[in-house]
C-alpha positions, 0 to 999 in steps of 0.5 A: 103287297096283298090287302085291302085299304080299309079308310080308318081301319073300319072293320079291320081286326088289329087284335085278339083280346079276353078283355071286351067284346061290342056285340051290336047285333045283341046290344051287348058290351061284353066285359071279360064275359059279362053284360057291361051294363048288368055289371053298372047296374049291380057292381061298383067300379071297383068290382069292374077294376078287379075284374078287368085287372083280375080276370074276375069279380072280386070276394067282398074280401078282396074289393076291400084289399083293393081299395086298400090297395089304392088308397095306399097309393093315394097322393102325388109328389110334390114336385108334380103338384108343383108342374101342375100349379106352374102350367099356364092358366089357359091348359086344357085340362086334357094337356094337364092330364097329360103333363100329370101323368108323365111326371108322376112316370119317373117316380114308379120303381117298377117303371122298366119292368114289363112283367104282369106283376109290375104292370099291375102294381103301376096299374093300381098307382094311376088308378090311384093317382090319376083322378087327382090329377085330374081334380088338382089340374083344374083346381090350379087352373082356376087358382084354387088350393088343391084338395087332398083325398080323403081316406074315409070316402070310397074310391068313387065319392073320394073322386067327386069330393075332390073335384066338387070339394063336397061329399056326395050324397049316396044317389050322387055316389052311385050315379058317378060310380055307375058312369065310371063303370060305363066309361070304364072300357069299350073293346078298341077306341081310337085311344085304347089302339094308340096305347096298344100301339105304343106298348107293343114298342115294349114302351111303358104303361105311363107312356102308352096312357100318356098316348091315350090321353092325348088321342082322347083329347080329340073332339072326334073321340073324347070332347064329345060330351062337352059339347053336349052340354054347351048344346043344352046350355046354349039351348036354355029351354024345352022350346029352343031345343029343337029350333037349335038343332035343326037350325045346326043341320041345316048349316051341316053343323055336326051335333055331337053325342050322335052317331058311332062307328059301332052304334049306327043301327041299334042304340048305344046301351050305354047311353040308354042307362044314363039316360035312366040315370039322369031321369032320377037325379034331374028328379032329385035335384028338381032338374027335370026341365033338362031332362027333357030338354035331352029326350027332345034332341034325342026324338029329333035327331032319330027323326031327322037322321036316323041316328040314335045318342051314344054314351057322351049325350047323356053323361053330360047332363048327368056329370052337369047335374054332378056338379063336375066343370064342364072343361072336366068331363073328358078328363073323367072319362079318361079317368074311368078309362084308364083300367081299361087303358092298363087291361089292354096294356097288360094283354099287349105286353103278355102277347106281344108283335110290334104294329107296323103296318102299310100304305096304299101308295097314291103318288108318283113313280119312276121321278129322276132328279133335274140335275139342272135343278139340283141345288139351285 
């Protein structure tokens, strides 16, 4: 067998994709031919959603069709609020999610259906349902009423109301709606592969997010950003800061939000617009101490490492300053993610081939039973 053995697939090709592109000599998420982060900062999520489910930016006509569209869609049935209320008090939130959307699976007509068409239509209803899973698994977590989502919001603000129980103010909006864009999709993380892979089996849309989640939940992939703002809080202060942090590589501790397979040269672009996000809302909330406390780490880790922050290291603070529970953030992401989940799906079931690849065999050969042994 010809091939080269290539440890976690690093550099290897496994798709052909119109969806997203990592141009990191250019610094540039490339999104259906559009700069991702021009896209955060002049569009809503919703544009994005539209764009990647579409294939284009939508007319102002048809955002607001699509926001219709999601807002139909609203709700989830009783008997999952019910899953989620009987779930046991110490589930992680990523677990819930899980558990969430697999429940919600059994209830889509179109759940059998491959076709572009269904898969869209399911597309819109996760889209719709999935951030209440989101909120409603931790407020039954911390046995609290379960919020209903309000039809009078936008898709963004509607998401942070039912998380905070408080309408956002407009910064706040544009802010967590400019974090969704971000988060929305980035070409083939572990997560959006593991759902690729489990579609290419013809599963179904529910199951390959429901793979998606699950990688996600991995700290080497998604848990980043909560220990991000254990970090600061642990930290308390512009002083202790970098003390804490030398202290952790001194120890070979990892510090997680730096770092990424992809970003090792150049900084993440992403990170780089939430961090100018975080300037103005720390700013707004009388909050600045934080973000220095953010800069500080950054100068120390680019001096002491060489590495620069990646997405996670600054939407922490930024979700921290939202008012979003810590134990929330990457349930969040996977929020944002899950367009980008349903693109790629989509794409796999329209040009399908099964993975399976193979090993690079490293044990014995030529082994013949004991027949002294056998059965002993």
């Amino acid at each position: 067998m010809s091939g080269s053995f290539q440890p976690g697939l690093e550099n290897v090709i496994a798709s052909e994709t119109e969806i997203s592109y990592l141009d990191v000599e250019k610094e540039q998420i490339v999104l259906r031919g559009y700069d991702l982060i021009e896209l955060a900062k002049t569009v809503t999520y919703l544009d994005v959603v539209s764009l990647m489910l579409d294939g284009s930016l939508p007319t102002p006509e048809w955002r607001n069709a699509l926001e219709l569209s999601l807002k139909t869609e609203y709700g989830l049935p009783e008997d999952a609020l019910t899953i989620l209320r009987l779930l046991p008090q110490q589930t992680h939130l990523m677990d819930a999610l899980r558990t969430g959307i697999s429940a919600i699976a059994g209830y889509d007509q179109d759940i059998e259906d491959r076709s572009r068409e269904a898969n869209y239509r399911k597309s819109i209803r996760l889209l719709a349902k999935v951030p209440q899973i989101v909120a409603n698994s931790y407020h039954a977590s911390m046995r609290q009423p379960l919020v209903e989502p309000r039809q009078d919001l936008s898709y963004s603000a509607n998401f942070l109301y039912m998380i905070t129980g408080k309408v956002p103010s407009e910064m706040e909006e544009r802010t967590f709606d400019q974090s969704l864009i971000v988060y929305s999709e980035h070409e083939m993380p572990n997560s959006t592969f593991a759902a690729r892979v489990i579609a290419s089996t013809q599963a179904d849309l529910y199951g390959a997010l429901t793979g998606a989640v699950a990688s996600l939940k991995g700290t080497l992939h998604g848990g980043a950003n909560e220990a991000v703002m254990k970090m600061l809080l642990e930290a308390g202060d512009e002083d202790r800061m970098e003390p804490l942090i030398l202290g952790k590589l001194s120890r070979k501790e990892r510090i997680m939000g730096f770092g990424h397979r992809v970003y090792m040269k150049k900084p993440d672009p992403r990170a780089m617009l939430m961090k100018e996000a975080l300037a103005l809302l720390a700013a707004a909330k009388n909050e600045e101490k934080l973000y220095r406390m953010c800069v500080i780490g950054e100068e120390v880790m680019n001096r002491e490492k060489g590495l620069y922050p990646n997405l996670d290291y600054y939407a922490a603070p930024v979700y921290y300053l939202l008012g979003i529970p810590i134990d929330l953030f990457t349930p969040v992401f996977l929020a944002a993610r899950t367009v980008g989940v349903c693109a790629h799906v989509m794409e796999q079931h329209a040009n399908n081939r099964l993975f399976r690849p193979r090993v690079l065999y490293k044990g014995p050969r030529d082994l013949h039973p004991d027949s002294a042994s056998v059965g002993s």
